[in-house]
Every structure is written in C-alpha cells, then in structure tokens.
Rosetta silent file (secondary structure, phi, psi, omega in degrees, C-alpha in Angstrom):
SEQUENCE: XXXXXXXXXXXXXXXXXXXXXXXXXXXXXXXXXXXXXXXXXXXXXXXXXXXXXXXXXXXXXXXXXXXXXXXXXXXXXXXXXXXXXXXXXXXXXXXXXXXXXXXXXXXXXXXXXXXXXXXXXXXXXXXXXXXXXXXXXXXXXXXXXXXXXXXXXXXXXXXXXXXXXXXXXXXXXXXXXXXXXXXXXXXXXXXXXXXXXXXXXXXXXXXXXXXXXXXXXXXXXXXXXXXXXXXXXXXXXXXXXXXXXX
SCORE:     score description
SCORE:     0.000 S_00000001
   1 L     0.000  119.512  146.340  156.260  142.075   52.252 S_00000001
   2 L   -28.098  100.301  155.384  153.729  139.659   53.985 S_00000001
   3 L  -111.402  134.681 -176.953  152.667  140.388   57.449 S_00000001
   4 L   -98.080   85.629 -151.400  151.128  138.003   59.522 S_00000001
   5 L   -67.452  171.536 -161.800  150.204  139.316   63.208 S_00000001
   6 L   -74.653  159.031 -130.875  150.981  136.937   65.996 S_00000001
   7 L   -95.025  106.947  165.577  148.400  134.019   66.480 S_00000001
   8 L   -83.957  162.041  172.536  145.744  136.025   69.582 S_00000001
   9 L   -46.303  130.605 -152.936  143.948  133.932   72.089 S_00000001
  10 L   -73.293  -25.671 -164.327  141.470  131.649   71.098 S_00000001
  11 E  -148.665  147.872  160.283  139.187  132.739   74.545 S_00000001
  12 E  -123.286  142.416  171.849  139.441  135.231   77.005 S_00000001
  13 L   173.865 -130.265 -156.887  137.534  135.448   80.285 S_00000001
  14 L  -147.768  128.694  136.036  137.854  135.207   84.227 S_00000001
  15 E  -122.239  137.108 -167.836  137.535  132.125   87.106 S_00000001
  16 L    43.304   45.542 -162.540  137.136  133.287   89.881 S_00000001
  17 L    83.665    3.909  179.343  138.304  136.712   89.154 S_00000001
  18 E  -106.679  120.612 -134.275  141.230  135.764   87.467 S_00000001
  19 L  -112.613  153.668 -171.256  141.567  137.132   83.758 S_00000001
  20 E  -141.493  154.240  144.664  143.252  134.365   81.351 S_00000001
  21 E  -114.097  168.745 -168.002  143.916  134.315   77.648 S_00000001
  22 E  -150.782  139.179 -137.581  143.679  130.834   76.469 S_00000001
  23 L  -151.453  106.624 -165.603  145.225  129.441   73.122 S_00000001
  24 L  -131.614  109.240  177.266  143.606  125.956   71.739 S_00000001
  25 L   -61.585  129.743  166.689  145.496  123.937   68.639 S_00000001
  26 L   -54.375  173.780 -162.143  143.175  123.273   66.331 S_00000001
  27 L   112.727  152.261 -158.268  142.107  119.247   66.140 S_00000001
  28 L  -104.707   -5.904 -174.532  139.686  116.658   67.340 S_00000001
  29 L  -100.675  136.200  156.593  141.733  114.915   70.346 S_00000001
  30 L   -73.273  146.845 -164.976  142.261  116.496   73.517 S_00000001
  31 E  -112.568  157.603  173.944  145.889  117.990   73.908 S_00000001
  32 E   -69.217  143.389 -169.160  148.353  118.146   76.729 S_00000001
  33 E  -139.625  145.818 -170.683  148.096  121.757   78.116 S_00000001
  34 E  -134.951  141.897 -179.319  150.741  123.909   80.094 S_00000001
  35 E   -92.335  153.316  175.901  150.009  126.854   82.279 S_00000001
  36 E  -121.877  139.840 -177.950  152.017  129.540   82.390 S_00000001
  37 L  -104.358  134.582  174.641  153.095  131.836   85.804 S_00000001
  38 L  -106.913  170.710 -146.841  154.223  135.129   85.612 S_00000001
  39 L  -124.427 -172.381 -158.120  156.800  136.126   87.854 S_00000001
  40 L   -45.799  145.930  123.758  156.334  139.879   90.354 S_00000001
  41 L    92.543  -23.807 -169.381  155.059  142.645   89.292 S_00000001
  42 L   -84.214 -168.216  161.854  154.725  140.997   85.174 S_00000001
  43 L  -165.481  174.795 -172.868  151.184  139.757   83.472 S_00000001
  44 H   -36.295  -86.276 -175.791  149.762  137.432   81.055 S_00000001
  45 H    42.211  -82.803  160.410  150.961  139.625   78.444 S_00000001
  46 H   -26.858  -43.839  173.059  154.146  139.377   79.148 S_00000001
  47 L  -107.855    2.137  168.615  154.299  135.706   78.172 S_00000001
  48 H   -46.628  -10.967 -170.647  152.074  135.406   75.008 S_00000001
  49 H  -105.246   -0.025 -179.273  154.829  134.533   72.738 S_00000001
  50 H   -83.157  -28.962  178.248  155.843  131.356   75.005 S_00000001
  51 H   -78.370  -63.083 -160.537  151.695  130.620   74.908 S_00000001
  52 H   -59.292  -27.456  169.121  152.105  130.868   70.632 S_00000001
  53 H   -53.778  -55.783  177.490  155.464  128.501   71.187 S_00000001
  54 H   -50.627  -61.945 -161.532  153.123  125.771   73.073 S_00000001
  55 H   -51.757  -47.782 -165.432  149.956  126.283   70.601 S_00000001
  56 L   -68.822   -0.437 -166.274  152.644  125.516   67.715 S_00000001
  57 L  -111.043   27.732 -175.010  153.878  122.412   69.774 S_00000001
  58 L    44.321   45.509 -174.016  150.064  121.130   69.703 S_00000001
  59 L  -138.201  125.339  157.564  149.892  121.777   73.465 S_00000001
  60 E   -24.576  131.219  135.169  146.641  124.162   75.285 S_00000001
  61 E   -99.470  101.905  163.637  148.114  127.102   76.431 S_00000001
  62 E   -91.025  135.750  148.108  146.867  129.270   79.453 S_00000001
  63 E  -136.190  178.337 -173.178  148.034  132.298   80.961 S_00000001
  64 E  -164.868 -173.293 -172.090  146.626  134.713   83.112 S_00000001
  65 L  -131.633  118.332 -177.305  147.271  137.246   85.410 S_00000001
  66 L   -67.719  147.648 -177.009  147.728  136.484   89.378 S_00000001
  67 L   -32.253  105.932 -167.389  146.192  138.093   92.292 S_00000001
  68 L   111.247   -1.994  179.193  147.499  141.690   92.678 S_00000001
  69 L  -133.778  162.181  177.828  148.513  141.825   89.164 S_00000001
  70 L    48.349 -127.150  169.630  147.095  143.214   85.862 S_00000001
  71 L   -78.889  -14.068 -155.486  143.317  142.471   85.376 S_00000001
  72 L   -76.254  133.493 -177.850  142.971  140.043   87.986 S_00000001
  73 L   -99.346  145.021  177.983  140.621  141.460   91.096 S_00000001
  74 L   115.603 -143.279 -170.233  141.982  141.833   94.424 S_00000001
  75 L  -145.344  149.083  175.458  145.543  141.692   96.140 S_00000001
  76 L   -74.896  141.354 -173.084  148.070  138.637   96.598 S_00000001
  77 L  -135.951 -166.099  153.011  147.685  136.967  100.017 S_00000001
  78 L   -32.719  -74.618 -174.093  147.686  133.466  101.694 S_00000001
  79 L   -49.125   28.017  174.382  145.011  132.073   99.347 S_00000001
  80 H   -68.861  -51.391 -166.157  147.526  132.224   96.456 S_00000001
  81 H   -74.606  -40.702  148.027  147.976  128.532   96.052 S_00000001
  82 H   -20.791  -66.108 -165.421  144.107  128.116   96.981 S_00000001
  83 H   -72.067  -53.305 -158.556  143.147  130.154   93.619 S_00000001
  84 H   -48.195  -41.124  171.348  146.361  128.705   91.524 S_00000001
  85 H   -49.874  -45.234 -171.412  144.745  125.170   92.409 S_00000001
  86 H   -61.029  -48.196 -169.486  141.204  126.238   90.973 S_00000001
  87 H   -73.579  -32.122 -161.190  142.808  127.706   87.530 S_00000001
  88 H   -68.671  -49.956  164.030  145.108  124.074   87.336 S_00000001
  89 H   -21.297  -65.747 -175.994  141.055  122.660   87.765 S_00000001
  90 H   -57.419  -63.757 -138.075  139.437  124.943   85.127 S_00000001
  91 H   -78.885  -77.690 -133.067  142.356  123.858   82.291 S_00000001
  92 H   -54.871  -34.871 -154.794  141.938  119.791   83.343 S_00000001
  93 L   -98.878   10.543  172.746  138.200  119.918   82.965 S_00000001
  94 L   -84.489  131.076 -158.249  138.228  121.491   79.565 S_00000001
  95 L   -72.748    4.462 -161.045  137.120  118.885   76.813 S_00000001
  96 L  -115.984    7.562 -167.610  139.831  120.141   74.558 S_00000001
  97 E  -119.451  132.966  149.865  142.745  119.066   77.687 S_00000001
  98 E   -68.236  116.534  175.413  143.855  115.908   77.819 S_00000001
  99 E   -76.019  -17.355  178.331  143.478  115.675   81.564 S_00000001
 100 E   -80.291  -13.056 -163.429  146.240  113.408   82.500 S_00000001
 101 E   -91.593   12.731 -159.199  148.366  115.925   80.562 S_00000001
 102 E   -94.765  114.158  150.409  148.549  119.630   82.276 S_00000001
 103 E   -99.231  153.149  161.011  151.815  121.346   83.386 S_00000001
 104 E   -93.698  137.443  166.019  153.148  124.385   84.703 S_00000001
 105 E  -132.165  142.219 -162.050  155.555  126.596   83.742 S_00000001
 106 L  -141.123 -168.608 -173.702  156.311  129.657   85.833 S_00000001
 107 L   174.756  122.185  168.044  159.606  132.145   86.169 S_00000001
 108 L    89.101 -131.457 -150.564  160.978  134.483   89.247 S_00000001
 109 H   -88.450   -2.900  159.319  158.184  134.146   92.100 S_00000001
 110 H  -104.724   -1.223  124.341  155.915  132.254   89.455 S_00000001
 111 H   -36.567  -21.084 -167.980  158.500  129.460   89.322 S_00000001
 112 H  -101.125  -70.196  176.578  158.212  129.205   92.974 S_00000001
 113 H   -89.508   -3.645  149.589  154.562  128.965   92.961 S_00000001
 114 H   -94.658   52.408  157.220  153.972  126.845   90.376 S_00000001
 115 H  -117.417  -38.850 -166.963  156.372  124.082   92.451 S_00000001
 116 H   -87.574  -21.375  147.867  154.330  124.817   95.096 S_00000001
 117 L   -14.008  -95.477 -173.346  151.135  124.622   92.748 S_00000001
 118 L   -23.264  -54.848 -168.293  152.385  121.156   91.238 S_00000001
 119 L   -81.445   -0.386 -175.899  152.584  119.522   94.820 S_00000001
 120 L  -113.169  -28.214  171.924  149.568  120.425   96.113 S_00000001
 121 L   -82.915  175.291 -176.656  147.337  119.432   92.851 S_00000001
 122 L  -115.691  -19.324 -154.369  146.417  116.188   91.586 S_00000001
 123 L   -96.074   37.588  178.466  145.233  118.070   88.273 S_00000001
 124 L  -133.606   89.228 -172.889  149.105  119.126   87.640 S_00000001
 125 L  -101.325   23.563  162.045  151.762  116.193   86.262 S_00000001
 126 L  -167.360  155.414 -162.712  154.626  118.263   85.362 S_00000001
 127 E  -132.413  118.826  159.517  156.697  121.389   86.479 S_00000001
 128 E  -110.438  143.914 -160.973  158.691  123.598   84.588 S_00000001
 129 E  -125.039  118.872 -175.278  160.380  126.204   86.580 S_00000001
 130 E   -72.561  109.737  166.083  162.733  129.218   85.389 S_00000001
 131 L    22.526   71.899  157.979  165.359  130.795   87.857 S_00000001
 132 L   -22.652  100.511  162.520  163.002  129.984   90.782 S_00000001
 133 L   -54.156  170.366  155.454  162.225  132.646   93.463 S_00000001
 134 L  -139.698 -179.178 -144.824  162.074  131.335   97.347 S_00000001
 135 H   -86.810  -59.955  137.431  160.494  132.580   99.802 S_00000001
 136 H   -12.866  -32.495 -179.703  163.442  134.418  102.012 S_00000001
 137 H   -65.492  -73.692  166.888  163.991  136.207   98.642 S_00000001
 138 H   -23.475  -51.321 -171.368  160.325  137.702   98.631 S_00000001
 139 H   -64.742  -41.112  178.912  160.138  138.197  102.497 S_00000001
 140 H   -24.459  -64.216  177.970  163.188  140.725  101.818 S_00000001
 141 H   -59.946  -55.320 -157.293  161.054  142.953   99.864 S_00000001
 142 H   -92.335   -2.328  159.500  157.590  142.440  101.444 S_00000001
 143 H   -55.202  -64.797 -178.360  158.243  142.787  105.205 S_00000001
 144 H   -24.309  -54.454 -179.657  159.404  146.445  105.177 S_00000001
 145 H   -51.451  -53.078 -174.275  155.611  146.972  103.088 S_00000001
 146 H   -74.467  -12.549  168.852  154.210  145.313  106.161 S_00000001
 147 L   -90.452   58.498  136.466  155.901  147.459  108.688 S_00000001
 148 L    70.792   -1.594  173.432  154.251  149.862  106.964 S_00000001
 149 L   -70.043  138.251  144.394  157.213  151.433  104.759 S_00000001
 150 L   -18.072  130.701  156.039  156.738  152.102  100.732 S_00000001
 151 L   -53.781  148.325 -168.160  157.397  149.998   98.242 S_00000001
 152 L   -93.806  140.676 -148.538  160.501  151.156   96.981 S_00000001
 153 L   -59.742  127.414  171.705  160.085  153.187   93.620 S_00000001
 154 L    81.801   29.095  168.401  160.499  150.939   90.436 S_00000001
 155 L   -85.448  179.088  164.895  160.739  147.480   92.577 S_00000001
 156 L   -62.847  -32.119 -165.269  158.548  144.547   91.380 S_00000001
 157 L   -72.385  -24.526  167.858  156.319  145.496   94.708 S_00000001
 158 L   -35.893  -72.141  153.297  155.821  148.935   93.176 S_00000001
 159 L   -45.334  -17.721  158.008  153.634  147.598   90.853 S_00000001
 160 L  -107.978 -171.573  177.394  151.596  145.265   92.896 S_00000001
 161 L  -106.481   62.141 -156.256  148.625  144.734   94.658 S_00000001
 162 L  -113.302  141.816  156.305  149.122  143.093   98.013 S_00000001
 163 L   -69.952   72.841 -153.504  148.424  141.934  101.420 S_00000001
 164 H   -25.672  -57.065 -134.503  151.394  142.696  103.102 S_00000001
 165 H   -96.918  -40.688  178.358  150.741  141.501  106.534 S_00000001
 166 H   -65.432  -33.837  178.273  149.075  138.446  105.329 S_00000001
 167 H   -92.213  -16.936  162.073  151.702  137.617  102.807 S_00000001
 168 H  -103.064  -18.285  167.179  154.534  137.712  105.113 S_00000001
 169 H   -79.629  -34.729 -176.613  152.974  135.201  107.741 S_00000001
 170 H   -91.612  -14.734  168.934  152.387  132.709  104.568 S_00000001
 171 H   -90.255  -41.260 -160.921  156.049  133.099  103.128 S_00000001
 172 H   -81.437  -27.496  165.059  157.491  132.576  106.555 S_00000001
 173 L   -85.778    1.988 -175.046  155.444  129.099  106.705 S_00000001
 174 L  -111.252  148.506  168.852  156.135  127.937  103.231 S_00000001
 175 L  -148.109  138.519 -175.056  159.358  126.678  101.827 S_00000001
 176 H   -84.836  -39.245  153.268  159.679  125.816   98.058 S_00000001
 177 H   -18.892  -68.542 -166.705  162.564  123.154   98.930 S_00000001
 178 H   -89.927   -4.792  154.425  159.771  121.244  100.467 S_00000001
 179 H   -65.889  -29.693 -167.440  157.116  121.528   97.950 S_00000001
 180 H   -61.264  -35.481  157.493  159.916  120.119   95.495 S_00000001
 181 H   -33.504  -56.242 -175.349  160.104  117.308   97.964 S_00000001
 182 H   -74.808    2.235 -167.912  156.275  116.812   97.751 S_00000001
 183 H   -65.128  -46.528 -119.629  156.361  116.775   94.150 S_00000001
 184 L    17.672 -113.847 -172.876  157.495  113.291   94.596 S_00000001
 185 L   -86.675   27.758  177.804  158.122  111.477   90.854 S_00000001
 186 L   -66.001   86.742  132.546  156.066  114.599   89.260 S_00000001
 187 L    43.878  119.424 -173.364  158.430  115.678   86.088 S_00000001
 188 L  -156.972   98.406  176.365  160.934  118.551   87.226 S_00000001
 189 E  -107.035  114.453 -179.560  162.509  120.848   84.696 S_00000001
 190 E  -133.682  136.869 -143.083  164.402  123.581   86.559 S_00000001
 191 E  -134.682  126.710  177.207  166.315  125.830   83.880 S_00000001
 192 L  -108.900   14.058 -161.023  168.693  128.902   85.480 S_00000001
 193 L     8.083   89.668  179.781  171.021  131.634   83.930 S_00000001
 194 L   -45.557  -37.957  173.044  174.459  131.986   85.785 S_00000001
 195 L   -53.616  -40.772 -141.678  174.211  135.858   85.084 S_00000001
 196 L   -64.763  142.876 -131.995  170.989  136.161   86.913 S_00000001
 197 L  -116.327  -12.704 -179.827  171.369  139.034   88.871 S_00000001
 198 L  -113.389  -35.571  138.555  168.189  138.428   91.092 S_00000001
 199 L  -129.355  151.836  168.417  168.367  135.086   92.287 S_00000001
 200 L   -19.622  172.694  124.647  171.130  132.944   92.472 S_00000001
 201 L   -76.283  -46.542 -179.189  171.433  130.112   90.346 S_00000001
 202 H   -17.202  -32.676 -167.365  172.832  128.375   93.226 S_00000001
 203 H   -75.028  -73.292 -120.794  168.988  128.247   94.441 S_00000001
 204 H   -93.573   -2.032 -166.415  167.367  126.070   91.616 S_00000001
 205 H   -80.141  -49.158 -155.578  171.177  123.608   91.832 S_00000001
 206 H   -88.599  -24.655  162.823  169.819  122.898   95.850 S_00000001
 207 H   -61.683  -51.649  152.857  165.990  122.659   94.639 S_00000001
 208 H    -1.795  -76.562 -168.395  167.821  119.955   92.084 S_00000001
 209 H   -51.988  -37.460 -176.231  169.087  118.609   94.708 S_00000001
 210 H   -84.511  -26.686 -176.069  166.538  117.741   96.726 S_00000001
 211 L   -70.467  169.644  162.592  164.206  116.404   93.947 S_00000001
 212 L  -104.578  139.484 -178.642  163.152  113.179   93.183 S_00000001
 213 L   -44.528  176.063  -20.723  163.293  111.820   89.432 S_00000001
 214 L   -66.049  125.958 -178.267  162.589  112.022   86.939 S_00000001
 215 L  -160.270  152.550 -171.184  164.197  115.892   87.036 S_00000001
 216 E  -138.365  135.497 -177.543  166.212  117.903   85.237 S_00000001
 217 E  -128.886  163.536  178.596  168.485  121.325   85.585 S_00000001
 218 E  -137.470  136.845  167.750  169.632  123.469   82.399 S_00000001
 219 L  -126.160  116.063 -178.048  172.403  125.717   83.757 S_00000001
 220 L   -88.360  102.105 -178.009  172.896  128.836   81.268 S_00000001
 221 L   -58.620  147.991 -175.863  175.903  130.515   80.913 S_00000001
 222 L    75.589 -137.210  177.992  175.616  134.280   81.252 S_00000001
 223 L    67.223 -166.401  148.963  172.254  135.604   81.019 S_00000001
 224 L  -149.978  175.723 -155.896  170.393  137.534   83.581 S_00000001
 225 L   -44.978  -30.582 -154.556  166.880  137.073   85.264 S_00000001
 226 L   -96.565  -68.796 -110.051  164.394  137.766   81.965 S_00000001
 227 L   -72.937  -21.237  169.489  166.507  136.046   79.550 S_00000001
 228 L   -53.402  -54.105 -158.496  165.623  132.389   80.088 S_00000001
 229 L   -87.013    4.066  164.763  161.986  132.839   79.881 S_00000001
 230 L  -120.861   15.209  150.617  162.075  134.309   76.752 S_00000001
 231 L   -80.892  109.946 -166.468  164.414  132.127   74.668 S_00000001
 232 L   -63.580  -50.803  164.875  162.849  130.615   72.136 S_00000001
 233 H   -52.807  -61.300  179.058  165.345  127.721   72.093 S_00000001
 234 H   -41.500  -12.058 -165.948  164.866  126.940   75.372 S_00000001
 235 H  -104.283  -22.411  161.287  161.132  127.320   74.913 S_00000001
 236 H   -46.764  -78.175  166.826  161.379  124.810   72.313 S_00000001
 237 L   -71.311   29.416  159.771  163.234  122.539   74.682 S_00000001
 238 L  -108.047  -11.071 -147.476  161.114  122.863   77.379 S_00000001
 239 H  -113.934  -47.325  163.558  157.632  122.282   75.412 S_00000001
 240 H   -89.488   55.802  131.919  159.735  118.888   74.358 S_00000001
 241 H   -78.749  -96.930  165.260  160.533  117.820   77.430 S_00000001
 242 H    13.016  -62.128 -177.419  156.773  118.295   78.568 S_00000001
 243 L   -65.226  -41.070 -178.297  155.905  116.059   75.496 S_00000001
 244 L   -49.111  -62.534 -150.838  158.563  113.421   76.764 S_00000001
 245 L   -97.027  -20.705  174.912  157.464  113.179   80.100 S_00000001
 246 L   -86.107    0.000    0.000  153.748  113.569   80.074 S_00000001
C-alpha cells in the first residue's frame, strides 16, 4: 500500500520570537490566509492537520506557538494582543496573502484571543472562534499562581510559561463580550459542543448575542472541549464560510 506523509510546512521561522510553521498553496495569485490560535497549554503542532485542511481549500495557513508555549521565547503577559497584532501583520504583508483576505481561527483561550485579536487589527477581516474561553474562566486558574500557589499538577497552567501577576491585572481589564462588540460587521463564526466540559456553551450563545452581522453560531450536540477543533467536517465548513465571507 501507498503511503503518502502529511503535506509539512512550506517555511518555518520566528517574528519576534514567535516560532510559526507556515503552509502556502501552490499558484500565482495571492490567497486568502487564516491564522490559527492554539488554546492553553497546546502548540502549533497540535493544529497542523486543520493548517493541511486550509492549504487544500487554497487558503495560506499559519500557526505558531504563543507566548509561554512550545518554542516561542518568553512567558504570556499583558503584551499578548500586542505580539498577536504583529504575527496578523507578518501574514498580510506576505506577497503570497491576499491582504484584504486574513482570518483567525482560534479554540479554548485562543478563541478568546483571536476575538480580541480581530477587533483590535485592521490586518484581520474575519473570526472564527471554537468553544471560546473568557476571561473569568482563566482568572480562576491564574490568580491562585499569582498568590503564589502551584499550578495544579496536569492543569493547562502546568504546562505554561507565564506572568502571573501581570496576567491577572490584564484579564481583569479585558472582556471578550466587548471585543465581539468591537468587531463591528467583521465576519463571526462561533462553533460550540454542548458536551464541553470546560466552558459552557452557554458562553459563545451570549458572545452570539451580542454580535453584530454578519455572524454565525454552530451548536454541536454532545462533544466535549477538543472535539470541535478537530472535526474535519466542521473544518471543512468553517474554511467555506471564510471563502463566503471574505
């Protein structure tokens, strides 16, 4: 039997310290390109076959791995949305990206910041977002780390690298409600599992709520936290939606 190994990244490298793989459809036109967010504690890795789903859907694919995780140097702080802006930058200004064309797609706590990502860039026109974290959710976990307890063994925080004290003063001023607000007519795909076991769905029905069109919710039955962001149908129908709306 014929094996083919899965399609690797066309480029690998770093901005500003942040390691990416990067996955460019062959062709002479620049293509619409969608970043991908990894949610606590995960890494690019983690989401390569969701990158090979895009590439086959003609669309750029980055991912990478956020501050405090994987290769990426340093610890997650304030300056998350700071760096997140810079990488949405790098992908617009690549000759092979249609620049009017870049979205996000995140899951868990990178659903959360790529909403807040989307509203804060100009170089971002569509958002898709997986059983959203917020910010109350996070603060659960990372105050205790800032009072100085342990992460607790085999959490997401176990596994990262962070600035506690710094990272609990910027989730107590941020609320992902009101980046969805700021998206204003920005594209809004927000896609949930009723199983998930880590946040609500209830959360992404009242982010819903609050948007402005053109948006969309996918309510799953069953499922739990991972299973969304790895369904290939759904990965299908998310990469055409992206094509719809871009």
């Amino acid at each position: 039997m014929d094996y083919s190994p899965p399609q690797p990244p066309t480029e690998s490298g770093r901005v500003d310290g942040i390691a990416y793989h990067l996955w460019i459809p062959s062709g002479d036109q620049p293509a619409p390109a969608v970043i991908v967010f990894h949610g606590a504690g995960s890494q690019k890795e983690n989401h390569a076959d969701f990158a090979r789903a895009a590439l086959a859907h003609g669309f750029v694919a980055l991912t990478f791995d956020n501050r405090g995780h994987g290769e990426t140097e340093g610890a997650m702080g304030p300056g998350v949305i700071a760096d997140l802006q810079r990488l949405a930058r790098f992908v617009a200004d690549r000759s092979e990206v249609d620049e009017r064309r870049v979205a996000v797609r995140g899951s868990s706590m990178g659903g959360l910041l790529a909403i807040h990502t989307a509203a804060a860039s100009d170089a971002v026109a569509a958002v898709v977002a997986i059983c959203p974290a917020s910010e109350s959710m996070m603060m659960t976990s990372v105050r205790p780390v800032a009072e100085g307890r342990p992460p607790r063994p085999g959490t997401y925080l176990d596994s990262m690298r962070i600035d506690a004290k710094a990272l609990v003063a910027w989730l107590g001023e941020h609320e992902v409600g009101d980046a969805v607000e700021l998206l204003g007519d920005k594209p809004l795909l927000l896609i949930h599992a009723k199983g998930d076991e880590q946040v609500p769905y209830q959360h992404s029905e009242e982010l819903y709520a609050r948007a402005s069109e053109p948006k969309r919710l996918l309510l799953l039955e069953g499922g739990d936290h991972r299973s969304a962001q790895h369904d290939a149908e759904l990965q299908g129908e998310s990469l055409r939606w992206l094509a719809r709306v871009m």
